[in-house]
N, C-alpha and C positions, 0 to 999 in steps of 0.2 A: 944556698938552699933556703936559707931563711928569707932570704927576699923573693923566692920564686913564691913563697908560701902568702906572701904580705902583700904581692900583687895578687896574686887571686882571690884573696879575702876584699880588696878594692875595688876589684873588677866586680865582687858578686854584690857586695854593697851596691856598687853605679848602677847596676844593672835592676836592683830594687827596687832603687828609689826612683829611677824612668820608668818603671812597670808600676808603679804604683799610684792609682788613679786622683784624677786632681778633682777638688771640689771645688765649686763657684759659692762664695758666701754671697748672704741675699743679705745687706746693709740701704736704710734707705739714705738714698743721696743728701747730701748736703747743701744747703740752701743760706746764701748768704743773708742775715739778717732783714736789712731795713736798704740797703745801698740797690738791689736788683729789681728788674723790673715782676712789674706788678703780678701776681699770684697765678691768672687767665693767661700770661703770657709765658710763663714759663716753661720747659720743655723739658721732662724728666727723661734723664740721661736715658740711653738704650742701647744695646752691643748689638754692630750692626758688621757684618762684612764685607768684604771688600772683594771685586776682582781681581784676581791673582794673573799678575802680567808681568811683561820686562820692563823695566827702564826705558827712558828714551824716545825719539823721536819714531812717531806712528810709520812704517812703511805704506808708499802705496800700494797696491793689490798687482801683481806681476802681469803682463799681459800675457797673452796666449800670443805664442809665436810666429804664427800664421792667419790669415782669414781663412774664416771658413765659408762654406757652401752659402750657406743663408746672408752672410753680409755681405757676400759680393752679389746674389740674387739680388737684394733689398735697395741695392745702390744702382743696377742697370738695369731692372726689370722698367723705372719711369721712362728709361729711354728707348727700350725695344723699337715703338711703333717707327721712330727716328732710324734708327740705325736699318731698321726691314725699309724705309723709307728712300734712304742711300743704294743700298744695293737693289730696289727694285728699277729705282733711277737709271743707274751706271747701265744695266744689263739692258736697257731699252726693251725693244719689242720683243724679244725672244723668247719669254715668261717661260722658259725653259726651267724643269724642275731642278734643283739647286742646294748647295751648301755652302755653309759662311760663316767660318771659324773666327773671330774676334776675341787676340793674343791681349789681354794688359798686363803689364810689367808694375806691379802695383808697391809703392814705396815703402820705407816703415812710416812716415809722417800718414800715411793716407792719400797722397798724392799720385797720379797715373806717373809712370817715367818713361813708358815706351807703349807705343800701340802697334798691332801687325794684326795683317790678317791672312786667312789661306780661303781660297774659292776656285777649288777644281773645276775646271772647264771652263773658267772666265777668260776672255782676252786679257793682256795686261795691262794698255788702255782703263779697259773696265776698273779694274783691280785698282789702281794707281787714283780715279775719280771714287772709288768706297773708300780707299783709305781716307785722301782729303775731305769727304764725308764725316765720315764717323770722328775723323781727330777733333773736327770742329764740333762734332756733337758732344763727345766726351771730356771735352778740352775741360772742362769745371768739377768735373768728379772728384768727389769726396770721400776715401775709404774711411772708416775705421782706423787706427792706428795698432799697430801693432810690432813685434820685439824683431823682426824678420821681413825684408822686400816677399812680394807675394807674387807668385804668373799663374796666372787664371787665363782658360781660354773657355769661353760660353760660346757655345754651336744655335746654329739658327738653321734651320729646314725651310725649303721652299716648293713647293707642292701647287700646279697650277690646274686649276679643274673648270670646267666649263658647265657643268650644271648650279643651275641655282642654287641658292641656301645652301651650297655645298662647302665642306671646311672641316674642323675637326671633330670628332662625334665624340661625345663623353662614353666609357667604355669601363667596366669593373676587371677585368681582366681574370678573370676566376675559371679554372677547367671545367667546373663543373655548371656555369650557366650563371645570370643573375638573376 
């Protein structure tokens, strides 16, 4: 009982003297004689702090697992005109209205690893001259890199019109008119 009594008299002590507020004495610094440099150059101490971090060697910044929308846009949108190029090619005179699904199988280095495409109503013929089109178009593509292989498939519409200046109209899409 006597020591149940002796620790809590230590504990309320400890407990004081952490609650009990600290002061900063204000001393002016100390200044070596005749040996330091000259008076204008000296640099009176000052408390300064510091970033509060871990040890050790800086992490890089984790990537995002996947591409997204905008980096695959950003890397095939230069090649569009190319690729609409191939498949106007292949399908000869037919200028039949059309779709042209181009599959990449996109690496984690960034690099394409597989190309496919799908074109309902194409010949296979046809198909088989877009594919060797567009491999050679895309053959140099550069993604992004990221933590995960990426399959992006960007669609292409083909719409054949025979009035002039005719193509696609800019449009607000609003019910209520613009």
């Amino acid at each position: 009982m006597r020591i149940s009594a002796l620790s809590s008299t230590l504990v309320f002590v400890t407990l004081v003297t952490l609650a009990a507020p600290a002061y900063a004495e204000n001393k002016a610094p100390r200044v070596a004689a005749a040996s330091g440099p000259a008076r204008e150059d000296r640099r009176v101490p000052t408390l300064t702090t510091g970033d509060l971090a871990l040890t050790g060697p800086a992490r890089a910044p984790r990537k995002e697992p996947f591409l997204a929308v905008a980096d695959i846009t950003a890397v095939v949108t230069p090649q569009r005109p190319a690729i609409e190029r191939c498949y106007l090619d292949a399908i000869g005179t037919s200028r039949r209205p059309g779709h042209l699904d181009v599959m990449f199988v996109i690496a984690r280095d960034g690099s394409v690893v597989s190309l496919d495409i799908a074109a309902p109503g194409v010949p296979a013929t046809a198909v088989h001259q877009i594919v060797t089109c567009i491999r050679e178009t895309v053959a140099e593509l550069q993604f992004p890199a990221r933590r995960n292989d990426t399959t992006a498939i960007v669609p292409y519409f083909f719409q054949r019109t025979e009035a002039p200046n005719a193509g696609p109209q800019l449009s607000c899409w609003n019910p209520k008119g613009c």
